[in-house]
TORKOL-4160 file (C-alpha; in steps of 0.2 Angstrom, whole numbers, padded with zeros to 4 digits, m for minus):
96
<pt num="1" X="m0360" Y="m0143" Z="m0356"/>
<pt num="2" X="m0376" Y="m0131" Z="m0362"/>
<pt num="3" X="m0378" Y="m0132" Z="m0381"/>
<pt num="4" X="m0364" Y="m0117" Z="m0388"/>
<pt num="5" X="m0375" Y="m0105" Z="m0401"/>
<pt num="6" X="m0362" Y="m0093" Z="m0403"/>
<pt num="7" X="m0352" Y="m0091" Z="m0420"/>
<pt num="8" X="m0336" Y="m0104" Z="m0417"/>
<pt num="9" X="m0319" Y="m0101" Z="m0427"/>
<pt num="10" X="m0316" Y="m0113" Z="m0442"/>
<pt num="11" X="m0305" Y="m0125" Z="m0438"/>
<pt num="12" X="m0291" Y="m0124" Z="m0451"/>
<pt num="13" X="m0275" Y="m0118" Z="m0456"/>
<pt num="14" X="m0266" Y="m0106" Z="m0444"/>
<pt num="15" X="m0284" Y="m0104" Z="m0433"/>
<pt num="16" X="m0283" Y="m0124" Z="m0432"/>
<pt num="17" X="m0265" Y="m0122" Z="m0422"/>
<pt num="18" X="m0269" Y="m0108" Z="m0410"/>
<pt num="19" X="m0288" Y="m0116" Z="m0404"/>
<pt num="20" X="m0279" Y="m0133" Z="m0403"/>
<pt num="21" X="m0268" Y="m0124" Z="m0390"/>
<pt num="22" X="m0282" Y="m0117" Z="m0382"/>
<pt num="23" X="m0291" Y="m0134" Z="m0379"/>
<pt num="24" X="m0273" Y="m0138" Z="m0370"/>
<pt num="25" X="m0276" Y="m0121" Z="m0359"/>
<pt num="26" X="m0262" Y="m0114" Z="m0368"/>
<pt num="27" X="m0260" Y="m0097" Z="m0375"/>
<pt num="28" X="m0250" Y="m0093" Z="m0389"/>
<pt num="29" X="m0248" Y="m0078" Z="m0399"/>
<pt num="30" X="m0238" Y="m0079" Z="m0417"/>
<pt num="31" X="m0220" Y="m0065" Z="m0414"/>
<pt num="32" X="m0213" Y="m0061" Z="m0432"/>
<pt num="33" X="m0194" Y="m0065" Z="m0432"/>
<pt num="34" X="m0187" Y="m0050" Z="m0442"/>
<pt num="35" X="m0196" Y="m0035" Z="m0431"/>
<pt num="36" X="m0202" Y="m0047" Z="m0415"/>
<pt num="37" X="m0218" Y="m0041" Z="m0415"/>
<pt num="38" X="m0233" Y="m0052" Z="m0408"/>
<pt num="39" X="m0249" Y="m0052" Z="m0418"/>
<pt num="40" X="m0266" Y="m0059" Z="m0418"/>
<pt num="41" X="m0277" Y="m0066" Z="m0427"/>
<pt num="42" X="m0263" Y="m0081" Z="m0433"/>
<pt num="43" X="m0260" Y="m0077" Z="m0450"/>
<pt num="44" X="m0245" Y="m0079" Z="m0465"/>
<pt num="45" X="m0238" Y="m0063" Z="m0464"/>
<pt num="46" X="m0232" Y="m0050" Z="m0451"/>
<pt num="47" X="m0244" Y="m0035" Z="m0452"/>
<pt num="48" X="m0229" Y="m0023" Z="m0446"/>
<pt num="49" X="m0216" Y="m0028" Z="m0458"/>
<pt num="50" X="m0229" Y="m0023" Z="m0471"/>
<pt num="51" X="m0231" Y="m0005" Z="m0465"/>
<pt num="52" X="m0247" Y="m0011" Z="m0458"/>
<pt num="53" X="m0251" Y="m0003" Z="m0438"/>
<pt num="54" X="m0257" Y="m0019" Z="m0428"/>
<pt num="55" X="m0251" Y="m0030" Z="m0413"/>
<pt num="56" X="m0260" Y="m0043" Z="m0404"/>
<pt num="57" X="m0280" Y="m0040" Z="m0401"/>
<pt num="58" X="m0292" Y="m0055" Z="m0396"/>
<pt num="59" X="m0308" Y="m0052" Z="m0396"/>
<pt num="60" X="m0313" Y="m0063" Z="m0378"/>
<pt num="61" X="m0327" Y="m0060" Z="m0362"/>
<pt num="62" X="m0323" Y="m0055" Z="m0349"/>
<pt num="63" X="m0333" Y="m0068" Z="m0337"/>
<pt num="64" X="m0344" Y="m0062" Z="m0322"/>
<pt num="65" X="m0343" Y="m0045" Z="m0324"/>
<pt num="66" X="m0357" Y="m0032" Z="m0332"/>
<pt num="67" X="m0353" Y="m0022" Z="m0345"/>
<pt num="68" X="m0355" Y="m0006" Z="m0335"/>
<pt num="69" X="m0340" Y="m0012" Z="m0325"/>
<pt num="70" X="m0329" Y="m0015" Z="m0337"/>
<pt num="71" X="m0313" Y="m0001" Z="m0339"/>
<pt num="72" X="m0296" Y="0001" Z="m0349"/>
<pt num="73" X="m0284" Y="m0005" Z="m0342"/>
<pt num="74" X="m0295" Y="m0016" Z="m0326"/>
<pt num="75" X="m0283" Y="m0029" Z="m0321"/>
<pt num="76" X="m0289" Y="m0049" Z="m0328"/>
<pt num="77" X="m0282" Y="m0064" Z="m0327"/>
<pt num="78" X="m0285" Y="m0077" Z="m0341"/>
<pt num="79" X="m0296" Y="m0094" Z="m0340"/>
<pt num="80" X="m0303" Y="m0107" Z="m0352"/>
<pt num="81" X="m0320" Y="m0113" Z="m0359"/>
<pt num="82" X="m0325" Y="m0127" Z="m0370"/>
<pt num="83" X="m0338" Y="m0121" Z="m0378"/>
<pt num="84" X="m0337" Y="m0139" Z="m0387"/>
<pt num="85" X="m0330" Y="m0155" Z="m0386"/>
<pt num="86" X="m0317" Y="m0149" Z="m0400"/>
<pt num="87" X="m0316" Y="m0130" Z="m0398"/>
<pt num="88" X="m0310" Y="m0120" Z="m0378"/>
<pt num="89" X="m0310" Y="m0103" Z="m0381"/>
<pt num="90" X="m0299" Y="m0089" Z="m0371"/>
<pt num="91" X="m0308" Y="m0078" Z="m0358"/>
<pt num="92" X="m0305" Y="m0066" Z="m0344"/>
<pt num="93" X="m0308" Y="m0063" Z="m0328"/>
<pt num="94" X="m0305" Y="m0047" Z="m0314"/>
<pt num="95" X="m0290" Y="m0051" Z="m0306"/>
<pt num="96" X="m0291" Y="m0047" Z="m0287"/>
């Protein structure tokens, strides 16, 4: 594993629970039980039940593809890397 020099998420709290399950390839995204909305980034409260406008957005890469080639919508399939011993991070590839 090449030495990670990248910002890595703090391992506590709600972020401890949803990067544990991503060291287990595992992708889970919190869903509010009063209006089943999903959200990210894992935190107390529902954003939507608060009159706030967000779902789930993940901020990832998309591996093996430039910039340049990158459009809305483009078809990707989801992969792990563990950018540490402790921490695996989501990314995405093109599906296809």
């Amino acid at each position: 594993m090449t030495e990670y020099t990248k910002p890595l998420p703090v391992m506590e709290g709600l972020a401890r629970e949803f990067y544990g399950r991503c060291q287990k390839e595992d992708l889970h995204f919190q869903k509010c039980t009063s209006c089943h909305t999903f959200r990210h980034v894992p935190r107390e409260m529902c954003a939507e039940c608060n009159s706030f406008e967000e779902g789930v957005r993940l901020m990832s890469t998309v591996l093996d593809c430039p910039p340049e080639e990158l459009e809305i919508g483009m078809p990707v399939e989801l992969t792990y890397e563990a950018v540490t011993k402790d921490i695996t991070l989501p990314r995405f590839r093109r599906r296809g």
